[in-house]
Structures are given as C-alpha cells and as structure tokens.
N, C-alpha and C positions, 0 to 999 in steps of 0.2 A: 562482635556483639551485634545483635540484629536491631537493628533501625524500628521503633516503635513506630505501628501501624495506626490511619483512622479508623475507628469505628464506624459503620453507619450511623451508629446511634450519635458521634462525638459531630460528623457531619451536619444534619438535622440542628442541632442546638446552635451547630455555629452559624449557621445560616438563618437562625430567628431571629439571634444576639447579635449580627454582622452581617446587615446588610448590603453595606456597603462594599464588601469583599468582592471579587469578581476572581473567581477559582476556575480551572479549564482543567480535565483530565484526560489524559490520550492514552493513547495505547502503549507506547514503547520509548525508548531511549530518544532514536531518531526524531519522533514527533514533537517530545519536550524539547528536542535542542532547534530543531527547526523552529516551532514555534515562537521559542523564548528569544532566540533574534530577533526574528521578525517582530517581538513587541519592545526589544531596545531600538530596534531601527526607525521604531515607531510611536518610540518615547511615551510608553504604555503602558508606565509602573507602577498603577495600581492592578495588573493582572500578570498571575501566576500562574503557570502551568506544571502541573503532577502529574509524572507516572501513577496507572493505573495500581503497580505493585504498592504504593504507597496506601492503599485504603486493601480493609482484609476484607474482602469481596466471598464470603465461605461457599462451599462446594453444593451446602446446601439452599441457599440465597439460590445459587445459579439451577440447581436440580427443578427450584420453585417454580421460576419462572421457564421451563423448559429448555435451558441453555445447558451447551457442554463447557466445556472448561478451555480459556484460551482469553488472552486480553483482551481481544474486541469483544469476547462476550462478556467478559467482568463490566467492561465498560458502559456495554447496555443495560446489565444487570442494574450497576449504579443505578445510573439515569430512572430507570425504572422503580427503582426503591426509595430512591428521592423523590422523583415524581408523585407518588403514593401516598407520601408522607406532606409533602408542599405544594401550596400550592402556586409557587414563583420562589425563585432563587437567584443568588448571585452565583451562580454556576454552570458550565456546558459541561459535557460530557462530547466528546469527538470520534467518532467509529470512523473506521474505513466501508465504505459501501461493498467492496470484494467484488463479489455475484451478484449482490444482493437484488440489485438495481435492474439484473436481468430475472434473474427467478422469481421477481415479487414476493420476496422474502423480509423488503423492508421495510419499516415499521414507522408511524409517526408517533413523537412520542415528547415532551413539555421537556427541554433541557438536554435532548438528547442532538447531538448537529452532525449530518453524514456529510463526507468531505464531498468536495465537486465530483472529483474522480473516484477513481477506484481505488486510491490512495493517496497519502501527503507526496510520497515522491512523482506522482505523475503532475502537481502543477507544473515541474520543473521538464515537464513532458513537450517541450519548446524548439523547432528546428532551429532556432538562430543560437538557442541557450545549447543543445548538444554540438553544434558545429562550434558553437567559443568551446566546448570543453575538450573535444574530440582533435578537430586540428588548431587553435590558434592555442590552447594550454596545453595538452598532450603530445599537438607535434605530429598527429595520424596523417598518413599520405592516401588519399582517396583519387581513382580514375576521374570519377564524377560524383560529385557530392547529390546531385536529387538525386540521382540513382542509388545509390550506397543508403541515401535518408528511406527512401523509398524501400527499399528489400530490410531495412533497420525495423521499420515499419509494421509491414507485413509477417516478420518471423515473430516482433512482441505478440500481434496480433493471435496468428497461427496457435502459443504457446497457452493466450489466453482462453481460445476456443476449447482447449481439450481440457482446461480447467472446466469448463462450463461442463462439457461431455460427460466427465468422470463425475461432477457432480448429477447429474441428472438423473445416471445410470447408476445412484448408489456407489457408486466404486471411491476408495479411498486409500490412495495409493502414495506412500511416499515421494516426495516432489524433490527426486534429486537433481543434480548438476544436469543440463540441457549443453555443456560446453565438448563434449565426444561427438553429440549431432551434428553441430554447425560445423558451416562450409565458406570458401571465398571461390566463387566462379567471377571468374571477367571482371573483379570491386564488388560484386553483390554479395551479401548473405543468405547462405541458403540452411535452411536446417531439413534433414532427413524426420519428420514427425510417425513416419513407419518405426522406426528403430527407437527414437526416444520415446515411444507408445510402447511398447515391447518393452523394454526395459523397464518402463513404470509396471506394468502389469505383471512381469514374470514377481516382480517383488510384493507380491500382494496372491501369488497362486491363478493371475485370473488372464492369462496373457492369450488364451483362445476368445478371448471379447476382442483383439485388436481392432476388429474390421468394425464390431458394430460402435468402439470406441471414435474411431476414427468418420468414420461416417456421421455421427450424431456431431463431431466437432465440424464437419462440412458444413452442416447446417446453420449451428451457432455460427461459424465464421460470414454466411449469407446472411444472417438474420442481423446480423454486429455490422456491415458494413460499412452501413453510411453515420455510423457513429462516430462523436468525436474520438480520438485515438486514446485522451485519458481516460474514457468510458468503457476500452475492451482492453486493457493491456494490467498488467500486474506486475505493482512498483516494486517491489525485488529482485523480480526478469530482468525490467528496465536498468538497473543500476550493474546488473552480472551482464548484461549484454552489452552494455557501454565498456566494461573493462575488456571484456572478451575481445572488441573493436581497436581497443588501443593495444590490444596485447600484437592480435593478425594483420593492424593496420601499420604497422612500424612506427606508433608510437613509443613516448618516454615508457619503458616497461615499469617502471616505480611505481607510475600512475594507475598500472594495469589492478587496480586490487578494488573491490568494490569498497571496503571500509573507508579507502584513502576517499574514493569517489560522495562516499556518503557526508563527511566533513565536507567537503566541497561545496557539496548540496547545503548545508548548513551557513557559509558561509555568505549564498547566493541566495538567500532567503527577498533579499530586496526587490529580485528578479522576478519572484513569481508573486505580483501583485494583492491575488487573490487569495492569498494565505489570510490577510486580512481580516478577510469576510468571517475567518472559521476564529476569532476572538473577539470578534463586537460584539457590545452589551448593549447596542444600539436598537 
C-alpha cells in the first residue's frame, strides 16, 4: 500500500501552526540516513529529516518553475514553492550543487541550502578518512599511498570534467559503469577517457563529437584545477571508485561493493564535521 504523501498545501499549514518544527528535505535515501546520524550523534532531536519522495512534488509544480523531473529538482522546486508562500520557516530544503556551482546555474533562494561540495558523499572526500577505509578496514595493499591518493585523485577529477563537457555541449548521455576504463600502472590509476567517451557517445548516436567532447573537458579539467577536490568530483564516482580500489588493490573483496561502502559512509557521519552546518537552524 502506498505510504500517504505531503501536500504542499498540508506543508504551508504546518509550518504557520508549528513553528517550532525544524523539518530538513534531501534528495535520496543516502542523504536522510547520513544526515539523521549525524543529528543522533549530535543529540538533535528536535530535527528530522525526509526524503524528497515523501512530499508529491507534481510534474507540473516542476514544468512551472522551469525544472525537469529528478530529486534535486523536486527539491528545489519545494524550497521554491515554500518560499512563495512564507515568508521564514522551520524548514531546509538540501540540493546537491552538481555543476551547478560551475555553470552558474545556482540559485539563491530563502530555505533552500546547497551542500559545500558537489555532494553529501564528498564531505567524506578526506585523504586520512579514504586511507582508514581503503587499507586499515579493507586491508588494500598500495606501493605508495600519496601516489595511489594522487592518481585516485585525478581520474574523480578527469571523470568530472567530461560531466561538465557533455553538459555544456548539450549532450546527454547515459552515465554508465567507468570500471572497463580503468587501469593499475606501477600502483597508479589510470583511466582511458578516449574509450569511456566513446562508449558514452556511441549510446546516445553522437560518438563523432569525441574529440570536441574530450577537448572541452581539457578545458573544464584547467579551469577546475586549483579547486577544492569536493568542488570537481561527483559523489557516486567517488564511492564506485573506492570499491573498484579495494577490488584491484587486494583488498577484503566483500568490501568491494559501493552499497557496502555507502553504509560505511553512514556510519562515519561523525567524521565529516561539516555535515553539521547543512541542519542548523541557527
């Protein structure tokens, strides 16, 4: 039986009648359970955190305000339709920044709070916090770990440039597995970005754009440089390229599974201090 939905309208009311409520709405499963740690860790039971699917966010709400369909846009949508209607609330609304933060696509907006990085999983975007997960719980054997940290690095990096590429260029390509690209030369990771470029593009009909694909990510990759790491990398990569690591690096194979990694992350909520920030009503 389906789980009864907010209203926006059921919203609104409760927050004129209940203001004392401190409501927080994210995008996805991961983000409520991250979050909701980090506010027992933090002994912070008057705030609750909901999946976005909990409120019916309609197709035309989102057509309104110019959004396509997808949780981080429901979520803005929210924010925006609350906004509208109040003028302060006991409520955030939580988006992932994505691109956004590079294409100046992001928006300032009463009740709406972009995460630091480019998503919840990159606080946890930490060389001492991947080396506790990689070798002292997984058990990975690395030549040289800043080397191995380093090439780790540069391929999230790599994979988020050609996000930026394809967006730029219009193109909208299915974003499959990156795990047939990568490489282990000498301990380093190497990913082939010719090949998993080609592959994204033959799946979309448009695989003679490679070069100017690939090229425009050259750019973003120069332009992204001197950024922090959670600023150009995309928290899904991060989590499938940490398992990939423990899979090539002779780690525990158990471990090798991003979902396992993702609880993990859940349970390390403590770790990444700054989580904080994205539930103050302060």
């Amino acid at each position: 039986m389906a789980v009864p939905r907010f209203q926006i309208s059921d919203l609104l009311a409760r927050y004129s009648l209940e203001p004392s409520l401190r409501d927080v709405f994210v995008e996805g499963r991961f983000d409520q359970d991250v979050l909701s740690s980090c506010i027992r860790m933090r002994a912070k039971s008057d705030v609750v955190v909901y999946e976005i699917d909990c409120v019916d966010v309609s197709s035309e709400l989102l057509r309104s305000f110019g959004l396509t369909n997808g949780n981080r846009q429901r979520v803005i949508s929210l924010a925006k339709a609350l906004a509208d209607s109040l003028d302060s609330g006991p409520y955030r609304c939580i988006a992932d920044k994505d691109l956004d933060h590079w294409l100046g696509t992001q928006i300032s907006l009463r009740g709406l709070t972009w995460t630091e990085h480019c998503s919840i999983e990159l606080y946890f975007l930490d060389e001492d916090l991947v080396k506790e997960i990689l070798v002292h719980s997984a058990k990975s054997v690395f030549r040289n770990w800043s080397d191995f940290y380093a090439s780790f690095i540069s391929v999230l990096q790599d994979l988020y440039a050609l996000r930026l590429a394809t967006k730029q260029l219009n193109l909208s390509p299915e974003w499959i597995s990156f795990d047939r690209c990568l490489g282990n030369s000498e301990g380093l990771i190497t990913i082939d970005l010719r090949d998993y470029t080609n592959r994204l593009l033959m799946g979309v009909g448009k695989a003679a754009r490679a070069d100017e694909v690939l090229d425009c990510a050259a750019i973003w990759s120069d332009v992204a440089r001197s950024s922090n790491p959670g600023n150009k990398v995309r928290g899904h990569d991060f989590v499938d390229l940490l398992a990939w690591s423990i899979k090539e690096y002779k780690g525990v194979r158990s471990m090798a599974d991003p979902i396992i990694l993702s609880r993990i992350l859940v349970l390390l909520a403590d770790r990444a201090p700054k989580l904080g920030e994205l539930i103050s009503f302060d």
